[in-house]
C-alpha positions as CSV (number, residue, x, y, z in Angstrom):
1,X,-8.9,-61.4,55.4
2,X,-11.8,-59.7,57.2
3,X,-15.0,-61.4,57.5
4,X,-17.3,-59.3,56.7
5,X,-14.9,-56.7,55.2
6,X,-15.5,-53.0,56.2
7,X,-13.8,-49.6,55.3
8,X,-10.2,-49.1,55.9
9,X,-8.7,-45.7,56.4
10,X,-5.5,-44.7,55.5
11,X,-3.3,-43.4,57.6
12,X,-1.3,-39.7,56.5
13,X,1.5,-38.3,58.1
14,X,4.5,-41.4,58.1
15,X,6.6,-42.4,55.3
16,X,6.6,-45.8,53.2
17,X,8.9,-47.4,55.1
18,X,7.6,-46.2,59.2
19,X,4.3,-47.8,57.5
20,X,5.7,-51.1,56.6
21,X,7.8,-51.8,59.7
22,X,4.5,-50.3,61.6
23,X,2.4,-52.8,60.1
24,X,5.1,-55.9,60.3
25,X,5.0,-54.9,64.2
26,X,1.4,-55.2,64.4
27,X,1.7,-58.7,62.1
28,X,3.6,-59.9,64.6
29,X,1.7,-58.9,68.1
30,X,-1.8,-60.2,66.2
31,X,0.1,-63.8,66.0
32,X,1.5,-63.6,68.9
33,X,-2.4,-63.0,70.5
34,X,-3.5,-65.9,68.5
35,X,-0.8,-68.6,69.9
36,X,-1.5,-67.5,73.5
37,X,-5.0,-66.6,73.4
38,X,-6.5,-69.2,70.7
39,X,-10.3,-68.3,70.0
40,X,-10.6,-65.2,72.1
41,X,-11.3,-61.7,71.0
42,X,-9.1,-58.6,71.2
43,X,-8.7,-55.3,70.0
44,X,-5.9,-53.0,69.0
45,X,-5.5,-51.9,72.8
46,X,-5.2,-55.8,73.4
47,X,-1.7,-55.1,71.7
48,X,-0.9,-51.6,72.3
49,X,-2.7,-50.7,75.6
50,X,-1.9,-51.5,79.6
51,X,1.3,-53.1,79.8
52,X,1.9,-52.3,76.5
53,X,1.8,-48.4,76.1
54,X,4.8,-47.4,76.3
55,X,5.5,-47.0,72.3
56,X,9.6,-45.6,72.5
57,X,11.6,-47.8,70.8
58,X,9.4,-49.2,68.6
59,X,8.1,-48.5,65.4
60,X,4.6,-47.6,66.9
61,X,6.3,-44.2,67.9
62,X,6.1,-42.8,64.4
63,X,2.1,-42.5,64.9
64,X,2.6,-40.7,68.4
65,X,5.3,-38.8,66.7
66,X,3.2,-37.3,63.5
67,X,0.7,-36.2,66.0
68,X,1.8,-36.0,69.3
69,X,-1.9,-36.8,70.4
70,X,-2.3,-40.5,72.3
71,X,-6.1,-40.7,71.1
72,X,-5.1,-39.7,67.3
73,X,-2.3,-42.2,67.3
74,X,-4.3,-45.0,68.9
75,X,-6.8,-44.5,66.1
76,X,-4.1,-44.7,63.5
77,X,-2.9,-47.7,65.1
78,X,-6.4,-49.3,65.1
79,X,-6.1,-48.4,61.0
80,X,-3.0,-49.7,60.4
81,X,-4.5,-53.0,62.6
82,X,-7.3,-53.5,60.7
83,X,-5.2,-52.9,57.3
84,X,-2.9,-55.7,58.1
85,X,-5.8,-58.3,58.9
86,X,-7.5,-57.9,56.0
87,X,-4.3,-58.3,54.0
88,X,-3.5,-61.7,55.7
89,X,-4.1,-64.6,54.5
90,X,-5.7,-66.0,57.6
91,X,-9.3,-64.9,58.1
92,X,-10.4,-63.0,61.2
93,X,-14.4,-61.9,62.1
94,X,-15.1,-58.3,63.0
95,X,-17.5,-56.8,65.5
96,X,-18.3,-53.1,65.8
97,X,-18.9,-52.8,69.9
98,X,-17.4,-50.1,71.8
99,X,-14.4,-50.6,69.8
100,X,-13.9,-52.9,66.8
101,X,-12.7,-56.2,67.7
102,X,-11.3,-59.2,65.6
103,X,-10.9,-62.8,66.3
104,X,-9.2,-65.2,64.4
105,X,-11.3,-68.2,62.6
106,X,-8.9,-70.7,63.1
107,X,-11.1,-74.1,62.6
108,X,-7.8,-76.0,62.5
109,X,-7.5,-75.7,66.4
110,X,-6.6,-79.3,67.6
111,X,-5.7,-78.1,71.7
């Protein structure tokens, strides 16, 4: 869940199922951030940016795919990122800067 909740757009252009693994893949790097990086903030180029850009082979290709356009894709991505936060059950704060950010509120941190 967001804190506080905001618009979500949807995303057009990729099927059901590219949507779903999509958002699984996303799932997955946000927890992966949150084990190695407890109580810091990140983005959706946190996950998908620097090291990480290089989108063959992975279900993040479908969004370069439909458009063929890195900035439209990276927006979709940031969508799709923000989608699958507020539908988990964990909560994570948003800030609007230069990009919108997220952080998990994980009060249960013992280390």
């Amino acid at each position: 869940m967001l804190l506080p909740e905001s618009k979500i757009n949807n995303v057009h252009g990729i099927s059901d199922e590219q949507r779903q693994r999509i958002m699984d893949f996303l799932r997955n790097a946000v927890y992966c951030w949150c084990d190695n990086n407890k109580n810091q903030w990140f983005a959706a180029r946190d996950l998908l940016g620097g090291e990480n850009k290089d989108w063959h082979d992975t279900p993040m290709f479908a969004l370069y795919e439909k458009s063929r356009n890195e900035r439209q894709a990276g927006r979709d991505a940031g969508n799709l990122l923000k989608r699958v936060l507020s539908n988990d059950s964990r909560r994570f704060e948003t800030d609007r800067g230069r990009v919108r950010q997220y952080r998990w509120c994980c009060e249960d941190i013992t280390n």
